[in-house]
N, C-alpha and C positions, 0 to 999 in steps of 0.2 A: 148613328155615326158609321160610318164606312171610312174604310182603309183605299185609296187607289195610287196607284205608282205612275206618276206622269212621266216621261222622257223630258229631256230638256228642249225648251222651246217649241213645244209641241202643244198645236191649241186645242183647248178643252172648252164645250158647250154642253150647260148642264141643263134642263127645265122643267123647273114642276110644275105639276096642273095637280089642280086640285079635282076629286075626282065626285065629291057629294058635299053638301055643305055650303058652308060661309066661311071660307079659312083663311087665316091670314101669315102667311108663310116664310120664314128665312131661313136664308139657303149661304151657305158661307164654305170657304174652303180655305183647310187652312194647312203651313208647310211645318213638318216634321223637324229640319233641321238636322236629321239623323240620331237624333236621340228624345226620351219624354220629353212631351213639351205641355204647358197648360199655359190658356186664353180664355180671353172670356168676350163675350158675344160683341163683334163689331170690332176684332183684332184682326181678323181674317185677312190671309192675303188677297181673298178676292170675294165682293160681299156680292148677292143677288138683286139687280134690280127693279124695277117695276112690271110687272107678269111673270115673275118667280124665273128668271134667267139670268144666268151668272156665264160669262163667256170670260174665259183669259189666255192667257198665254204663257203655260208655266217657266217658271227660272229655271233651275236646275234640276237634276234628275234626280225625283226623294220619291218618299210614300207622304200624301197628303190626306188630311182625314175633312172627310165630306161630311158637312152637317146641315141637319133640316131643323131647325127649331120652332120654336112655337109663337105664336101667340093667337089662340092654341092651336095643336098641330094632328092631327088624325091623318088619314090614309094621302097618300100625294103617290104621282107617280115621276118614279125618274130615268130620262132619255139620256144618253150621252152622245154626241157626234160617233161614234164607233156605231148607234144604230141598237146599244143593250138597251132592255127596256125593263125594270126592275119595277114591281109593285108595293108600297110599303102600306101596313097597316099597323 
């Protein structure tokens, strides 16, 4: 899980590749609301679609927390429209 701060209505393009393997991947992002919050998988504000890309366009200006889950989940990598490219294993 990852912490990331969108601005408000500022659009966000997230996309995992899978980098070895057979993987089968989601990708969900979900809003803070400014205090703990718990959800459980497929609550998200915004779910990833079909070739592990989640594109939205946040509400308001929070910290949202970016998650990759499994079924099952090993190394993926992830792009944001800003161009960062983070490797996760």
């Amino acid at each position: 899980m990852w912490d990331l701060f969108l601005p408000a209505s500022s659009p966000v393009a997230i996309w995992v590749e899978v980098l070895s393997g057979d993987l089968d991947l989601g990708v969900e992002l979900f809003k803070s609301n400014g205090a703990e919050y718990y959800a459980r998988r497929g609550q998200g504000v915004a779910v990833a679609g079909p070739g592990g890309l989640l594109y939205t366009t946040g509400g308001s200006s929070d910290f949202y927390g970016l998650v990759i889950h499994n079924a099952p989940t090993p190394a993926a990598a992830i792009a944001s429209t800003s161009g960062t490219r983070r490797t996760c294993r």
